[in-house]
Wavefront OBJ file of the C-alpha trace (Angstrom):
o trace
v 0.000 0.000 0.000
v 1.687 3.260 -0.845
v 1.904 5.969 1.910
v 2.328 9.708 1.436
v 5.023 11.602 1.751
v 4.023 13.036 5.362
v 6.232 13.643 8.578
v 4.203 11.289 11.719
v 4.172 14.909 13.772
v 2.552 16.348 10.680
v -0.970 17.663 11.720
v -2.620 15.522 8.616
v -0.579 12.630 9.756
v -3.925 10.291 10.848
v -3.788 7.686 13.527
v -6.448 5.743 11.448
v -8.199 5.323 8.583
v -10.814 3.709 7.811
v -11.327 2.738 3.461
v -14.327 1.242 1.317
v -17.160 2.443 3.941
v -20.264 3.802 3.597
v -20.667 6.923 5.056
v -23.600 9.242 5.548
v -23.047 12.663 6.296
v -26.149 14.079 5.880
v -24.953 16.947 3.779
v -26.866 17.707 0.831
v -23.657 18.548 -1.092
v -22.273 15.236 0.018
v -24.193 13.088 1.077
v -21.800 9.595 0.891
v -18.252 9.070 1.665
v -15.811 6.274 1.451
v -13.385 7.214 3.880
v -12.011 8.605 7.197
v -9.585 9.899 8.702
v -8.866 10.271 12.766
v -6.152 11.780 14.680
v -6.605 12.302 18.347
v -9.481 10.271 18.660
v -11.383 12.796 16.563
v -12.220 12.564 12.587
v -10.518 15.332 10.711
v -11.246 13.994 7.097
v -13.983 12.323 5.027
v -13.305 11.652 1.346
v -12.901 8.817 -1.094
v -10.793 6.216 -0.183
v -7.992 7.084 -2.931
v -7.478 10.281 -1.320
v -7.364 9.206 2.297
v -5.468 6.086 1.803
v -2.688 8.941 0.731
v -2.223 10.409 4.484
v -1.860 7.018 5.922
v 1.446 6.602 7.149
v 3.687 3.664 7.945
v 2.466 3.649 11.982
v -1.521 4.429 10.712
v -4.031 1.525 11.397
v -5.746 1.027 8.319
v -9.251 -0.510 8.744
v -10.586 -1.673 5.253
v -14.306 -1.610 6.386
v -15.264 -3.363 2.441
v -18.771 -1.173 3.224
v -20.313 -2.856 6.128
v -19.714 -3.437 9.978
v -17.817 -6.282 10.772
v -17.616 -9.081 14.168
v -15.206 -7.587 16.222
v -15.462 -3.745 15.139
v -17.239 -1.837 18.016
v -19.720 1.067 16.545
v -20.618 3.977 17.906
v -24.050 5.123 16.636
v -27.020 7.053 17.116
v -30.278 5.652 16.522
v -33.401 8.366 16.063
v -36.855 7.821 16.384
v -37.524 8.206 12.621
v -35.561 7.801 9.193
v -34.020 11.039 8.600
v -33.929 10.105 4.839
v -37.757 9.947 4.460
v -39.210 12.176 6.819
v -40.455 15.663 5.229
v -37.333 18.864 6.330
v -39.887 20.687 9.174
v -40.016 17.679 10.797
v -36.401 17.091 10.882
v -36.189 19.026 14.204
v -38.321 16.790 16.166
v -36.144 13.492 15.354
v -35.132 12.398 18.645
v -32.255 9.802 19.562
v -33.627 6.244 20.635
v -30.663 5.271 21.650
v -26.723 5.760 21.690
v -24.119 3.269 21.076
v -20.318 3.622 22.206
v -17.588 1.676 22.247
v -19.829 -0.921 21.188
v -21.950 -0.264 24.851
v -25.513 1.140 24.815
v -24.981 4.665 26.847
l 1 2 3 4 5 6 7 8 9 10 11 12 13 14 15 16 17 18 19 20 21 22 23 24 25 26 27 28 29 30 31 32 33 34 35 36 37 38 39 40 41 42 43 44 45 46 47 48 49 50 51 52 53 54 55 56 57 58 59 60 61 62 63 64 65 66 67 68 69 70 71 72 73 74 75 76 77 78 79 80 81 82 83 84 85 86 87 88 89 90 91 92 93 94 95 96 97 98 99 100 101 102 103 104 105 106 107
């Protein structure tokens, strides 16, 4: 797998990344990704997975998640009391989480 070019203290310089997912942002623009990024526990970076396979350095876990969860992975997840995807945009402000998932623990 070919790595970029990047100092490890560089502030792109992820800790993982996670390629071949399927990502929902919920932004009209964008509303699928491929790909992550996280440094610091936080994620800095969607894209495709091309582009963020790039920052992955030698020291970078590299999660291929082939589009789907997998045994073993723990999720963290929210999950609302109605499909944000189908419900009409005023009524987008009464969703309401159901129930919250992390580290792979109901919180």
């Amino acid at each position: 797998m070919p790595r970029a070019a990047l100092p490890q203290d560089h502030p792109l310089a992820p800790d993982l990344v996670v390629l071949n997912a399927d990502i929902r942002t919920l932004h009209p623009r964008n509303p699928r990704m491929q790909a992550l990024a996280v440094r610091d526990g936080r994620i800095f970076l969607l894209g495709d997975s091309a582009t963020v396979r790039k920052l992955a350095m030698k020291q970078t876990r590299v999660i291929d998640a082939k589009g789907m969860l997998a045994p073993g992975m723990l999720a963290d997840f929210v999950m609302l009391d109605r499909n944000l995807f189908t419900v009409p945009p005023d009524e987008l402000q009464h969703a309401r989480v159901a129930l919250t998932v992390m580290d792979g623990r109901v919180v």
